[in-house]
PAZA-338860 format. One line per field, with one value per residue: x, y, z of N, C-alpha, C, CB in turn; residue number from 1; residue in one letter. Coordinates in pm, whole numbers, plus 50000, padded with zeros to 5 digits. Glycine has a CB too. Layout:
nxx = X_...;
nyy = Y_...;
nzz = Z_...;
caxx = X_...;
cayy = Y_...;
cazz = Z_...;
cxx = X_...;
cyy = Y_...;
czz = Z_...;
cbxx = X_...;
cbyy = Y_...;
cbzz = Z_...;
i = NUM_...;
aa = a_...;
***
This chain:
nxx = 79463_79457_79596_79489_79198_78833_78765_78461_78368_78208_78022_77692_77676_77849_77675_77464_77523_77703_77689_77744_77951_78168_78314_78441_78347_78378_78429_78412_78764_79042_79212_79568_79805_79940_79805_79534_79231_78919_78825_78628_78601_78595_78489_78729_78608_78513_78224_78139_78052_78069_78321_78417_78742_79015_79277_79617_79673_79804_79952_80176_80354_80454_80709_80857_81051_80940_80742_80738_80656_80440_80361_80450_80258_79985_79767_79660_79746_79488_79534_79793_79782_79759_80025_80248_80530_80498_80182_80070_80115_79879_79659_79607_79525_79287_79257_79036_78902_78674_78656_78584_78439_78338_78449_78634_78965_79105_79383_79284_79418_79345_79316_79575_79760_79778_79513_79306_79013_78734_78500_78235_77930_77610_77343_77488_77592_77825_78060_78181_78503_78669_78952_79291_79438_79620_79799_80007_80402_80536_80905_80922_80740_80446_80155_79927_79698_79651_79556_79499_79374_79239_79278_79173_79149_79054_78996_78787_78603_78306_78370_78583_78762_78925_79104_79479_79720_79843_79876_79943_79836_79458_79343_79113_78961_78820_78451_78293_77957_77710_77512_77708_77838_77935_77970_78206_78370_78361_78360_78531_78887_78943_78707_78702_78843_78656_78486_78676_78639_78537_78289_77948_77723_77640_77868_77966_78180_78341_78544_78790_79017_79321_79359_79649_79957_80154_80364_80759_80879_80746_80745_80551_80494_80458_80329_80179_80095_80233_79987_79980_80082_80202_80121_80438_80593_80658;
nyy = 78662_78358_78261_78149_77926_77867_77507_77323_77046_76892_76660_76646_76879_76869_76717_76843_77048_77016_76718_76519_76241_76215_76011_76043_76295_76637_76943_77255_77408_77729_77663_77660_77658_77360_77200_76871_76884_76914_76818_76787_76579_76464_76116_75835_75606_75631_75694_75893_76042_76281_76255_76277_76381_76395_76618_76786_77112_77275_77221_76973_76923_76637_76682_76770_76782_76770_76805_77093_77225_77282_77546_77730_77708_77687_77889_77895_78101_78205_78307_78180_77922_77714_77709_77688_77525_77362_77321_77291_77039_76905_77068_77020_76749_76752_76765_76869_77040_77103_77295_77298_77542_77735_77982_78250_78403_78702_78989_79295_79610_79850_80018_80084_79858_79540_79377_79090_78962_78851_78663_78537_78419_78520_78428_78200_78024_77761_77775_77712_77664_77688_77461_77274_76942_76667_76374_76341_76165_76066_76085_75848_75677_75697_75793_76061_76258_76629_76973_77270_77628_77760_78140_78469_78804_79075_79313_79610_79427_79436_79374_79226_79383_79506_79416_79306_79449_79770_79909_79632_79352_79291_79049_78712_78432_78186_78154_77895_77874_77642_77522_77502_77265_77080_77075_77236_77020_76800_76927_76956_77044_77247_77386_77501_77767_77938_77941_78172_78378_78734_78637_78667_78689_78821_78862_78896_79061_79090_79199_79005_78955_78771_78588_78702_78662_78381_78445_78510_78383_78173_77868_77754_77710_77840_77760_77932_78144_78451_78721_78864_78692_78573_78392_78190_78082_77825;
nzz = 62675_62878_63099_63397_63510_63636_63591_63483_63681_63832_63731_63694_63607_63374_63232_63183_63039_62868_62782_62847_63039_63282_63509_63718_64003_64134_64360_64171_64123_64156_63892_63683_63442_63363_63552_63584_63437_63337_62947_62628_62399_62052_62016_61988_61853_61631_61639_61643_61867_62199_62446_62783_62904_63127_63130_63075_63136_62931_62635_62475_62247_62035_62041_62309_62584_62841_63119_63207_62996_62929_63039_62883_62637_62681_62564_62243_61985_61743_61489_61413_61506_61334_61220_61398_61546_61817_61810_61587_61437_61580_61532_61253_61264_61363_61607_61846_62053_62359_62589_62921_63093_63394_63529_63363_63438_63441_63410_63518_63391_63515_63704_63764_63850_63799_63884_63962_63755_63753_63499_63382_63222_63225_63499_63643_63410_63273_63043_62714_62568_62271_62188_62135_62170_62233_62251_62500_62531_62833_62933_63084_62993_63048_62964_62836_62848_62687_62697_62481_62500_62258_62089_62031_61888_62100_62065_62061_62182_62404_62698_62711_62561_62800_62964_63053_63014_62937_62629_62517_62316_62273_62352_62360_62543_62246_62256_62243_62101_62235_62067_61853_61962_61851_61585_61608_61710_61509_61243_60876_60890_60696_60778_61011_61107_61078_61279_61428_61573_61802_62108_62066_62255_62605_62880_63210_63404_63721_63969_64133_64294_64365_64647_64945_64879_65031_65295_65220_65395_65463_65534_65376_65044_64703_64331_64240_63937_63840_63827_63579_63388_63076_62793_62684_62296_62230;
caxx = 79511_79399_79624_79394_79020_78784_78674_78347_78441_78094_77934_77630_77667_77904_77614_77381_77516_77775_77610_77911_77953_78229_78319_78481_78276_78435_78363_78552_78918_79085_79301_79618_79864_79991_79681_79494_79088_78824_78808_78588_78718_78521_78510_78783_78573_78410_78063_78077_78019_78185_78371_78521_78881_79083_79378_79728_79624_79928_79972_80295_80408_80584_80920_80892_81111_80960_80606_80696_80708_80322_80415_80433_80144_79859_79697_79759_79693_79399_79605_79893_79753_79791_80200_80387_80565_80423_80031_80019_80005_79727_79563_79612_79483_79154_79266_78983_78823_78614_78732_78431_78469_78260_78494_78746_79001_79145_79429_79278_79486_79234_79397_79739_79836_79695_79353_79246_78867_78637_78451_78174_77813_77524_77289_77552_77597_77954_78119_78236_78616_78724_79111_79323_79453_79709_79807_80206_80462_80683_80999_80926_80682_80314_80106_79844_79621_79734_79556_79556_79286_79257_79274_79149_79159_78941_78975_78616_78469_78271_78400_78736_78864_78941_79180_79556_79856_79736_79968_79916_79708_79394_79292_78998_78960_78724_78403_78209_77820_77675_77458_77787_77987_77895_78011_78364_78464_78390_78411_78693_78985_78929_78589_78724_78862_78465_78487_78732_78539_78441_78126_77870_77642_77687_77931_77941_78297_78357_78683_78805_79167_79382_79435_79765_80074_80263_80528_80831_81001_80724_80727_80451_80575_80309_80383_80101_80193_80169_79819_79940_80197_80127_80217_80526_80624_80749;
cayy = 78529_78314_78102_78063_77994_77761_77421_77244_76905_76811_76514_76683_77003_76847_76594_76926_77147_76962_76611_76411_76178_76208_75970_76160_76432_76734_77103_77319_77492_77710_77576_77670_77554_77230_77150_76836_76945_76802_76824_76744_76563_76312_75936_75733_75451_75674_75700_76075_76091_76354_76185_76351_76305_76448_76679_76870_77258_77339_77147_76924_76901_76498_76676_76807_76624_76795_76887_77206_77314_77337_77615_77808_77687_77682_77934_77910_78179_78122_78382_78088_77769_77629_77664_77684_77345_77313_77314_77250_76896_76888_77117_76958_76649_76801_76727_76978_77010_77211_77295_77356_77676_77805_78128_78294_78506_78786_79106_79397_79757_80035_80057_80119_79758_79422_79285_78959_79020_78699_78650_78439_78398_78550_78294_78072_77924_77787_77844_77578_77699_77606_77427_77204_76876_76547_76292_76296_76043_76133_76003_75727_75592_75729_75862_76128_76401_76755_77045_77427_77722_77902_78257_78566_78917_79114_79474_79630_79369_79545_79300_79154_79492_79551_79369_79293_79555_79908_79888_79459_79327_79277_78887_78637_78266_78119_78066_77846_77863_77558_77493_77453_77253_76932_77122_77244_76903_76755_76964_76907_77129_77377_77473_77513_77872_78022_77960_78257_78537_78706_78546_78805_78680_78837_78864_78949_79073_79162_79211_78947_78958_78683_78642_78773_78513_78336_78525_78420_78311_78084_77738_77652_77685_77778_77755_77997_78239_78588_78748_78872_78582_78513_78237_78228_78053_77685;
cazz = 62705_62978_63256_63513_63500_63679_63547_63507_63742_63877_63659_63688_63506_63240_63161_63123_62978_62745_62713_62818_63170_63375_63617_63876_64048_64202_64352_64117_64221_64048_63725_63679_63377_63459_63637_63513_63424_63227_62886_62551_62251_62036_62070_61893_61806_61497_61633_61635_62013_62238_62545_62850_62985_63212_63046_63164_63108_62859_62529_62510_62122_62062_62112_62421_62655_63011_63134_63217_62890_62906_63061_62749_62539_62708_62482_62057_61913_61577_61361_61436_61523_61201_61149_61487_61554_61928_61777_61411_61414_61660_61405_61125_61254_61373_61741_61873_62191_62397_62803_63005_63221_63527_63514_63332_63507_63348_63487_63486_63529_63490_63872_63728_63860_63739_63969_63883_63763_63697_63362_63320_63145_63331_63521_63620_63302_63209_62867_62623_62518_62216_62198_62046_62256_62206_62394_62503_62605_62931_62927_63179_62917_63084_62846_62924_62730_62690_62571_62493_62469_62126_62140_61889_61905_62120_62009_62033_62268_62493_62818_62687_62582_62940_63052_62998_63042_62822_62499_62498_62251_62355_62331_62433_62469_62174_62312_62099_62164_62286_61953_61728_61966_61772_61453_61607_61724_61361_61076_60847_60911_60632_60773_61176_61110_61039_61440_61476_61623_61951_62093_62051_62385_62712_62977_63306_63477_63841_64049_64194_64373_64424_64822_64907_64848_65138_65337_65215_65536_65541_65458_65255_64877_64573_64205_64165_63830_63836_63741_63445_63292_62947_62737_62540_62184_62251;
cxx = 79448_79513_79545_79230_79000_78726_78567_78395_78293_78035_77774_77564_77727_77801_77475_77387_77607_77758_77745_77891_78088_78234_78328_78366_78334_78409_78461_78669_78931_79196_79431_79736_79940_79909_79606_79342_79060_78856_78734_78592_78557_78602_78630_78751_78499_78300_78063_78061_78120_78220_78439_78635_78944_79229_79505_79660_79785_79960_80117_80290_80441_80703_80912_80917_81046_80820_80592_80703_80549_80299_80357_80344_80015_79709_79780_79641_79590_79473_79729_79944_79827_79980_80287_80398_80517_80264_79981_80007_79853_79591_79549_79526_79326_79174_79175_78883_78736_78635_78635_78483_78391_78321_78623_78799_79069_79209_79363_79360_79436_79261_79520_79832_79713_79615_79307_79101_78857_78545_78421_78016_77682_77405_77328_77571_77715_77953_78187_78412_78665_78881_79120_79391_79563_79724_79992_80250_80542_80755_80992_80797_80510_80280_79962_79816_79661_79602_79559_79433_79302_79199_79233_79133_79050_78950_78818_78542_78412_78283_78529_78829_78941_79049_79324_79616_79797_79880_79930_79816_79601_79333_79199_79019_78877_78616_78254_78051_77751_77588_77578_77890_77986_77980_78175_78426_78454_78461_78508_78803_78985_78814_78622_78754_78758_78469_78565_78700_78492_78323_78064_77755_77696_77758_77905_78104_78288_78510_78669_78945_79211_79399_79601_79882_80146_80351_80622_80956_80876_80744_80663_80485_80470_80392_80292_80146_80139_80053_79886_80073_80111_80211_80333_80535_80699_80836;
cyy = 78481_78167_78080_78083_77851_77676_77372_77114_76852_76761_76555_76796_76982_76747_76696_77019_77133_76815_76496_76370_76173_76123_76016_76303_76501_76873_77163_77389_77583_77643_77740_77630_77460_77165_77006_76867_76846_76880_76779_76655_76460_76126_75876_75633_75504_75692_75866_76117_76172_76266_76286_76298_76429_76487_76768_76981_77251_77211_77145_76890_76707_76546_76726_76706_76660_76830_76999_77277_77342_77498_77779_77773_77644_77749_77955_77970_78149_78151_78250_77952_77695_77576_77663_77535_77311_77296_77286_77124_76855_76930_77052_76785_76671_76777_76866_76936_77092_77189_77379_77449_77696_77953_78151_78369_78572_78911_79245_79563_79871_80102_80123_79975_79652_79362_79183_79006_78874_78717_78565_78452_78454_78448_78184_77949_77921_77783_77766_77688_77622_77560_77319_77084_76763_76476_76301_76220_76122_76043_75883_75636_75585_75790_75964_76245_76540_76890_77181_77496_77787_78034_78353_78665_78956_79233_79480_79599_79425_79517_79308_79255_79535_79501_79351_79432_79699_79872_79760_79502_79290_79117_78817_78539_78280_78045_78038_77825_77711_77490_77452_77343_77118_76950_77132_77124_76820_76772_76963_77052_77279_77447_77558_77655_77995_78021_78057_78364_78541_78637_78690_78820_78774_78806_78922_78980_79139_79123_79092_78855_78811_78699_78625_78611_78472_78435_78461_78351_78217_77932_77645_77762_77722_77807_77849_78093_78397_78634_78794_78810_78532_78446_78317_78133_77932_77675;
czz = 62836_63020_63367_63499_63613_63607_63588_63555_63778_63761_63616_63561_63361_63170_63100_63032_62834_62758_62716_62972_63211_63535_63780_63916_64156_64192_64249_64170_64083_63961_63702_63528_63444_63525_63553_63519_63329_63110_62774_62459_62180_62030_61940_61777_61639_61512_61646_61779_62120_62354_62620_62949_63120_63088_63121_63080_63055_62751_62504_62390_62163_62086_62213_62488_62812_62968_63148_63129_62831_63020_62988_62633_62556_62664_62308_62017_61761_61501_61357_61463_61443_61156_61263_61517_61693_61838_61635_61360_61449_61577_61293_61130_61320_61498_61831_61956_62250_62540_62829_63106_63316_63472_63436_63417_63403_63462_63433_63528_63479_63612_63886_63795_63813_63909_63884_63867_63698_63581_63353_63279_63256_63366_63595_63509_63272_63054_62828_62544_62383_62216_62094_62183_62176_62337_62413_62571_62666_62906_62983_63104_62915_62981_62871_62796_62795_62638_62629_62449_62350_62175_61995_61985_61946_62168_62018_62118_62411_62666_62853_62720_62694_62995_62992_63022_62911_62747_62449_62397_62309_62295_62402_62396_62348_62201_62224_62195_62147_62150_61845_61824_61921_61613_61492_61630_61613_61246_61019_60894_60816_60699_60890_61192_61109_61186_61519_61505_61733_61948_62110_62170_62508_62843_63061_63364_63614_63872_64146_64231_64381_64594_64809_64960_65018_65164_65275_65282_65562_65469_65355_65144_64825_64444_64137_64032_63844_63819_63624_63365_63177_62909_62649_62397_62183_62118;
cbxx = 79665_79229_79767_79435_78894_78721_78714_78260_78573_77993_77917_77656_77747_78060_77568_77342_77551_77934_77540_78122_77892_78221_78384_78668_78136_78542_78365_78526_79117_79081_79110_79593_79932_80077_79555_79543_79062_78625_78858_78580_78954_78447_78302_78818_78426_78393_77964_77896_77985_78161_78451_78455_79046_79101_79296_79927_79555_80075_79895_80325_80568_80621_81068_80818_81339_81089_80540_80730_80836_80210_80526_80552_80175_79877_79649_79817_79800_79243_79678_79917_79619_79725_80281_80383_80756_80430_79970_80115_80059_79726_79598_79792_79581_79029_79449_78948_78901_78473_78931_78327_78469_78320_78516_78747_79073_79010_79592_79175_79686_79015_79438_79798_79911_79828_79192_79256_78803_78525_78507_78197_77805_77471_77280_77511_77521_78053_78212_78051_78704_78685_79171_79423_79316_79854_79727_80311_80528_80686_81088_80896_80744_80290_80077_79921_79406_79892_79431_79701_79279_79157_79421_79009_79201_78875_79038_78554_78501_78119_78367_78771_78815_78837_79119_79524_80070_79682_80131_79849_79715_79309_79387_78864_78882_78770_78401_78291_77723_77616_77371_77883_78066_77680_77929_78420_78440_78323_78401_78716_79104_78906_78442_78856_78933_78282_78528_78798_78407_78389_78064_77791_77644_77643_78013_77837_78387_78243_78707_78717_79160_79501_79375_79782_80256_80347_80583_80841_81071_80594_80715_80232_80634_80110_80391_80042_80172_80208_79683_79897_80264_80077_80105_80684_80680_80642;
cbyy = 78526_78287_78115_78122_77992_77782_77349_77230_76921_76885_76364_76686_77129_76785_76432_76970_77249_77004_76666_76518_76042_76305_75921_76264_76412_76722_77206_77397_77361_77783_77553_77657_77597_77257_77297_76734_77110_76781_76837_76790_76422_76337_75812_75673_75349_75594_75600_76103_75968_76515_76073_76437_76274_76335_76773_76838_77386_77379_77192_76832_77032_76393_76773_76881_76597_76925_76865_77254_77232_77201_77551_77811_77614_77698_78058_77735_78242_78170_78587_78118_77729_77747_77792_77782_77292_77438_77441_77296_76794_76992_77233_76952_76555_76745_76708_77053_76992_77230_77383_77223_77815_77743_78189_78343_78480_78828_79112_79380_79799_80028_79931_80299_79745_79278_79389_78796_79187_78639_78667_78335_78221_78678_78250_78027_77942_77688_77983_77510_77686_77635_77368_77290_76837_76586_76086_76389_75918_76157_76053_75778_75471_75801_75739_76180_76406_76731_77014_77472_77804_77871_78286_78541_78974_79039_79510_79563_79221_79582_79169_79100_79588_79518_79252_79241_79443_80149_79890_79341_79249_79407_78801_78663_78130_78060_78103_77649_77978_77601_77612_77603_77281_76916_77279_77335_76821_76764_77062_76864_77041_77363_77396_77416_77866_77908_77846_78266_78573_78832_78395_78810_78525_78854_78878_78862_79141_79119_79369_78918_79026_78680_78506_78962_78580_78217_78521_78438_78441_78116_77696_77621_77526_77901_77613_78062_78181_78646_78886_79032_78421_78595_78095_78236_78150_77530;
cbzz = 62713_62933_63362_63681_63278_63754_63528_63385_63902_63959_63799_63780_63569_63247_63289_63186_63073_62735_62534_62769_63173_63371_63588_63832_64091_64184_64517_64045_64277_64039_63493_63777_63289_63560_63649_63508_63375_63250_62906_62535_62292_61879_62052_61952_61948_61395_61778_61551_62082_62271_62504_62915_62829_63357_62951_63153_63256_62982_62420_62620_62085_61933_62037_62473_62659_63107_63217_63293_62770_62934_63037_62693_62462_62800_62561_61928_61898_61502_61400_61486_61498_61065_61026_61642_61541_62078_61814_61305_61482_61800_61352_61086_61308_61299_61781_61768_62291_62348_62873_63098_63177_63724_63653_63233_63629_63235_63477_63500_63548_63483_63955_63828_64010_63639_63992_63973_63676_63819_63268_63402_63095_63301_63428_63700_63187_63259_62843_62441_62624_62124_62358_61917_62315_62146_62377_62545_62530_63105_62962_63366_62959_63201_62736_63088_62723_62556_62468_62388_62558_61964_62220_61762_61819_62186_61824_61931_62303_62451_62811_62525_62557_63023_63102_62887_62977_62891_62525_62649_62172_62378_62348_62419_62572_62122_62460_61999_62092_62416_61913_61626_62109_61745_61400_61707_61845_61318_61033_60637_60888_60478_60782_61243_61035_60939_61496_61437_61552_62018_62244_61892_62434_62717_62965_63384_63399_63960_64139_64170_64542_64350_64990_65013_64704_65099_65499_65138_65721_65594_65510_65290_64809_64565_64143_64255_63641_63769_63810_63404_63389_62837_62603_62586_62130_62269;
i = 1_2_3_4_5_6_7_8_9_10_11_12_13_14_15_16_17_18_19_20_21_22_23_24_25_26_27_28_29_30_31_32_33_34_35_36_37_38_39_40_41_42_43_44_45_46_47_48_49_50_51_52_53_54_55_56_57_58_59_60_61_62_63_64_65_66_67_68_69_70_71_72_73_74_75_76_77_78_79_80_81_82_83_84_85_86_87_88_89_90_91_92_93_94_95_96_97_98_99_100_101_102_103_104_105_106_107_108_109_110_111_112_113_114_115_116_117_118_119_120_121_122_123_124_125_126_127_128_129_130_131_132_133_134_135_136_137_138_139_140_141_142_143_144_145_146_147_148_149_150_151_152_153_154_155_156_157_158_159_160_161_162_163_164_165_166_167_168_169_170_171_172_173_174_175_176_177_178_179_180_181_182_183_184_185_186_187_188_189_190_191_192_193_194_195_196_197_198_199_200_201_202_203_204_205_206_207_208_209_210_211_212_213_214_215_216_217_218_219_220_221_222_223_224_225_226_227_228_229_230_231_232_233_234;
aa = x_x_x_x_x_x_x_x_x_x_x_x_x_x_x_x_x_x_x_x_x_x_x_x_x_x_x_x_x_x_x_x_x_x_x_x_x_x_x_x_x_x_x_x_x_x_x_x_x_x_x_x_x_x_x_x_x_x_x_x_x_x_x_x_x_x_x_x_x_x_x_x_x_x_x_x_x_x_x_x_x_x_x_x_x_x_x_x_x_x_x_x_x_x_x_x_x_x_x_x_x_x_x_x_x_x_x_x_x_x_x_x_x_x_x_x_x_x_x_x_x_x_x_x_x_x_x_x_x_x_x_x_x_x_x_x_x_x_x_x_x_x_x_x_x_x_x_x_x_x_x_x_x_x_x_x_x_x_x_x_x_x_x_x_x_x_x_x_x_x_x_x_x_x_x_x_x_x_x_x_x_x_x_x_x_x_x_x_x_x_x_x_x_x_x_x_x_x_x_x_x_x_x_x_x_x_x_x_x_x_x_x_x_x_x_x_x_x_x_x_x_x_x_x_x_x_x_x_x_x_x_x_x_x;
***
């Protein structure tokens, strides 16, 4: 699973490497759920063209009455996409995106406690994620895009395997290679599941710690989440 990674924000790189303009230009931070980041989607208007928005990291069903209930669905599972009531409309209506990364983070405890370790493409090249996205209404009547990382099993993979609590399943985002991502944000809904499989390119992982949290006699507050909080089941 994956709650925190870094997004692609500079205008630059999202216009090279995923073919889309972004107004705003910014260094990257990291991303958090709840956070808003760029994201993919295609164009409304029917021309087929991808467009990029700005999105809350955690996918907000129509019934959810609170934001923090992205919270818990910031990654949907593939084996599950399709039928849980937080993400199965979204699916069903082809609501499919791709969330530009710089880095993944990931807990690793080959230590016997969880270390954040970083995960990303060798080169500096970021990584197209595939997801699913909507738009939701807050109560006060704002309306704002949402979305969530798909996830598949990553037994075997010679990176992934690594990380996550020993017993856990072992899971990876969905990262769609840069040649199909024209195909995942189209194709009809029956075909989208052929996209469920590790990526078979190379990774790179190193260690790389969170710095250590606020005292807590002091004043400044964070909402940061554990390193190893995984989603739950809205």
């Amino acid at each position: 699973m994956c709650s925190n990674y870094t997004p692609v924000t500079q205008s630059d790189r999202l216009l090279k490497f995923f073919g889309v303009v972004r107004e705003r230009d910014e260094l990257p931070a990291d991303m958090w759920p709840l956070g808003l980041a760029p994201f993919i989607r295609l164009a409304e208007d029917g021309s087929g063209n991808p467009v990029c928005d700005d999105g809350m990291f955690g996918l907000l069903p129509h019934f959810a009455t609170e934001m923090a209930a992205g919270r818990k669905t910031y990654n949907a599972r593939s084996e599950t996409v399709a039928r849980l009531p937080s993400y199965r409309q979204a699916w069903s209506r082809g609501w499919r995106c791709i969330i530009p990364a710089e880095v993944i983070y990931e807990p690793n405890w080959e230590t016997g406690h969880a270390v954040r370790w970083a995960i990303r493409q060798p080169g500096g090249l970021p990584v197209g994620i595939g997801g699913i996205y909507r738009k939701w209404q807050h109560p006060d009547g704002r309306e704002f895009f949402t979305f969530a990382m798909l996830t598949v099993n990553a037994d075997g993979h010679p990176v992934m395997q690594r990380f996550h609590k020993p017993g856990d399943e072992k899971r990876m985002v969905l990262i769609v290679d840069p040649k199909d991502f024209g195909r995942w944000l189209s194709c009809p809904v029956s075909e989208a599941p052929s996209f469920f499989a590790q990526c078979d390119g190379r990774l790179d992982a190193v260690e790389a710690p969170l710095p250590p949290r606020a005292p807590k006699s002091s004043s400044v507050r964070t909402s940061r989440p554990a390193q190893d909080e995984g989603p739950g089941l809205f």
